[in-house]
Residue frames relative to the residue before (quaternion, step in Angstrom):
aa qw qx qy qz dx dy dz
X 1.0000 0.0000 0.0000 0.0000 0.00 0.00 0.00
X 0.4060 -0.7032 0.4491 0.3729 3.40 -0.75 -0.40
X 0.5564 -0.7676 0.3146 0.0475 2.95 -1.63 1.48
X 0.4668 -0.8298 0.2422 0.1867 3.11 0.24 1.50
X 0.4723 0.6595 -0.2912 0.5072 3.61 1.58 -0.38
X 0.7091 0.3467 -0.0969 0.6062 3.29 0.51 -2.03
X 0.1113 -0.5612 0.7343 0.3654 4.13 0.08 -1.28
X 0.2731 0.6913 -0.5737 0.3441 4.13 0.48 1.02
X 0.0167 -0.7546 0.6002 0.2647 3.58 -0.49 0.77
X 0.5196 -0.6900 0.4990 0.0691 3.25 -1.84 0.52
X 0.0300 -0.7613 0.6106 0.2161 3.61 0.15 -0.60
X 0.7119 -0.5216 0.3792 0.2781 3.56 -1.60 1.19
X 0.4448 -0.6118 0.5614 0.3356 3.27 -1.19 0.53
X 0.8442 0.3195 -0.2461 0.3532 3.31 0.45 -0.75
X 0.5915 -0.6301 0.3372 0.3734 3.72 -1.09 1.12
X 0.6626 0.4423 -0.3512 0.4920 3.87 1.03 -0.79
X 0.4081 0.5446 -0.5504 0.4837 4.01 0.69 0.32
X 0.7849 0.3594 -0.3333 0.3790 3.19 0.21 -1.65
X 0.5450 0.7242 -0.3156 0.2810 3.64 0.74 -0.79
X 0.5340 0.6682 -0.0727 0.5129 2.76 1.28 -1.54
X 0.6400 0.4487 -0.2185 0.5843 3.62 0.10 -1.73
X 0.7960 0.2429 -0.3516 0.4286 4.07 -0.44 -1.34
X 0.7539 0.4337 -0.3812 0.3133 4.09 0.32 -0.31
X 0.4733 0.7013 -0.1731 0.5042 2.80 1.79 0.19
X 0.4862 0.4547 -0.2412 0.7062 3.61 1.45 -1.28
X 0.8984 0.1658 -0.1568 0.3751 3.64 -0.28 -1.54
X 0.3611 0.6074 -0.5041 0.4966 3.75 0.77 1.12
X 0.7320 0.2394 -0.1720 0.6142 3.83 0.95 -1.37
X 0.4919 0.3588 -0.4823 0.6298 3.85 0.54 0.65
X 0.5334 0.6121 -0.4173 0.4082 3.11 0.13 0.02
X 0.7908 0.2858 0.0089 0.5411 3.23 0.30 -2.02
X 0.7005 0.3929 -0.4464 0.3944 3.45 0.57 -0.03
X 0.4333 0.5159 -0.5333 0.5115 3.68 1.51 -0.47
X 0.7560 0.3916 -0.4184 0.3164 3.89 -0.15 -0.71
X 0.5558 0.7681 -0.1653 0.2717 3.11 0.88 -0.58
X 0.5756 0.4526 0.0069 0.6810 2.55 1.79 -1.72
X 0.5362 0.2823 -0.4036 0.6855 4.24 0.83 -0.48
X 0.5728 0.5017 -0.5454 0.3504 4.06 -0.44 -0.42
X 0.7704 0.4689 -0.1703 0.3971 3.59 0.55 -1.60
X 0.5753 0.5041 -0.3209 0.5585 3.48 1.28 -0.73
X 0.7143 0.4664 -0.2561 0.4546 3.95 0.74 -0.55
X 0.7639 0.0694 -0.0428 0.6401 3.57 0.63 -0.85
X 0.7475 -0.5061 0.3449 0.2571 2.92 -2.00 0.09
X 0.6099 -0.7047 0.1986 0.3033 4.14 -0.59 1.52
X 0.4819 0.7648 -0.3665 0.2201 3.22 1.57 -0.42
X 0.6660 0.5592 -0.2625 0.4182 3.27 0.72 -1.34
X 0.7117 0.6182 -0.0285 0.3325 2.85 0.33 -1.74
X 0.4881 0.6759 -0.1032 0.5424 3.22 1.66 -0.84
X 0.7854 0.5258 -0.0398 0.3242 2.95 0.98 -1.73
X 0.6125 0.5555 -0.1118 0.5511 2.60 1.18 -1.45
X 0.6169 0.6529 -0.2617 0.3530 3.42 0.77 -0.79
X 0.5861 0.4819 -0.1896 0.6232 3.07 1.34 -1.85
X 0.7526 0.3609 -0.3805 0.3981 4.04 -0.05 -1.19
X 0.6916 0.4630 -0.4679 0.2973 4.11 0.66 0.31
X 0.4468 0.6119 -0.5415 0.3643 3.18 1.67 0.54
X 0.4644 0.6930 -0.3154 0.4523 3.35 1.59 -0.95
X 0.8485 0.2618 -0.2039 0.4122 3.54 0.00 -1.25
X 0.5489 0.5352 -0.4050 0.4982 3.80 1.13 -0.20
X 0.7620 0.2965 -0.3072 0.4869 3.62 1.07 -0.55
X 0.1860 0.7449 -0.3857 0.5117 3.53 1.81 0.84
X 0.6506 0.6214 -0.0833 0.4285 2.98 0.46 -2.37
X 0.7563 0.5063 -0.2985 0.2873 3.38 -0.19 -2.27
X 0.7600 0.5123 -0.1183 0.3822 3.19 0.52 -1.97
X 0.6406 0.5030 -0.2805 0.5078 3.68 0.57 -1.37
X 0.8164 0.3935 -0.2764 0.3197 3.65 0.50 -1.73
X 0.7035 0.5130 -0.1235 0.4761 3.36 1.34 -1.67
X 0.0858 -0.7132 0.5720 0.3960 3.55 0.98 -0.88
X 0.2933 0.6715 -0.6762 0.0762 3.56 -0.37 1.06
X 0.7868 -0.4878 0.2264 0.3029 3.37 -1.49 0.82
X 0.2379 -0.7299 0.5592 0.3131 3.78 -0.48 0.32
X 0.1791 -0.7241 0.6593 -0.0947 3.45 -1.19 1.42
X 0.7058 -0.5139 0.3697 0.3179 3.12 -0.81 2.07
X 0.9242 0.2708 -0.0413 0.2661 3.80 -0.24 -1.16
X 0.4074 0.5694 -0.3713 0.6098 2.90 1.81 0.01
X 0.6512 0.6210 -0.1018 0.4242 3.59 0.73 -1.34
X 0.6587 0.3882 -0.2466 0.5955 3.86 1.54 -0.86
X 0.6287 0.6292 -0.2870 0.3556 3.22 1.06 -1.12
X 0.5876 0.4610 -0.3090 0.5889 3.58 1.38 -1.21
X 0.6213 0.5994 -0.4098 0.2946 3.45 0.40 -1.00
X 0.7331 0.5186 -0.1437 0.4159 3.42 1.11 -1.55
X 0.6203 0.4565 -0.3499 0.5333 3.49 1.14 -0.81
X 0.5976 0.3811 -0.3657 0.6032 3.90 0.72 -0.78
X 0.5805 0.5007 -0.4512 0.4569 3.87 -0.06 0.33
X 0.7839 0.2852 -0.2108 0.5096 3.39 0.79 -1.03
X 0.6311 0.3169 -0.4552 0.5423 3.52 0.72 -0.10
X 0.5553 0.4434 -0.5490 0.4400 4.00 -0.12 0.27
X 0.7973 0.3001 -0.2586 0.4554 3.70 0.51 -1.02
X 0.5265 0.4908 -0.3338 0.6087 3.95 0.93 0.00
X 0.7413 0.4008 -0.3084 0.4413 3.45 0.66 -0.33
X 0.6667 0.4599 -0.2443 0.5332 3.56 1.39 -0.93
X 0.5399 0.5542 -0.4636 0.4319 3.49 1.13 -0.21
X 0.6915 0.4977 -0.2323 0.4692 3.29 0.60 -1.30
X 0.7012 0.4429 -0.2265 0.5107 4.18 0.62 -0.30
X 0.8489 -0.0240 -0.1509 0.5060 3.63 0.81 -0.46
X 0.5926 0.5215 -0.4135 0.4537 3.83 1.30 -0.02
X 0.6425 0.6160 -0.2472 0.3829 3.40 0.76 -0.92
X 0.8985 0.1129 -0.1714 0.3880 3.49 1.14 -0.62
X 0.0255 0.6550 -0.6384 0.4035 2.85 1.65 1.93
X 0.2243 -0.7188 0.6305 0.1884 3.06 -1.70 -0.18
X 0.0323 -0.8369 0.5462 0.0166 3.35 0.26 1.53
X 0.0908 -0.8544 0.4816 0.1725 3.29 -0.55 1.11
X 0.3982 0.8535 -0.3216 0.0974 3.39 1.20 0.16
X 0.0736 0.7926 -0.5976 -0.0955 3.44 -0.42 0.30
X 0.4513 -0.7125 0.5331 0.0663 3.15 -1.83 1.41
């Protein structure tokens, strides 16, 4: 990593770090190249969504996998994004295919 004293970057001693680190780079290139052909094919909503809710589950992930501390605002933030994809998502599934025909 790099060394916060010096700002020198370093690279892992150990060969399965580095491994790790490159299937890692070319996993999330990956998913964002699909991502990006997904959005070009269908409409951005979803997709969008999903996007936003893997900050949720990666900070799911962080805490559960890593045991790092839960921190008030980290914790609202997840709260809020999972808020908006539950209610952006229930619109779209049961409001969306009322038929409001109403005009004011």
């Amino acid at each position: 990593g790099i060394n916060a004293e010096y700002g020198v970057f370093v690279l892992p001693g150990c060969t399965d770090t580095r491994l790790y680190l490159v299937l890692t780079g070319v996993g999330m290139s990956s998913a964002l190249l699909l991502l990006n052909r997904g959005l070009m094919l269908e409409k951005s909503g979803p997709g969008v969504l999903l996007r936003n809710f893997d900050m949720v589950t990666a900070y799911i992930l962080q805490v559960c996998s890593f045991g790092e501390p839960l921190e008030l605002l980290s914790v609202c933030g997840a709260g809020l994004i999972f808020i908006s994809v539950a209610v952006v998502t229930l619109d779209k599934l049961f409001f969306s295919k009322l038929n409001f025909n109403c005009k004011f």
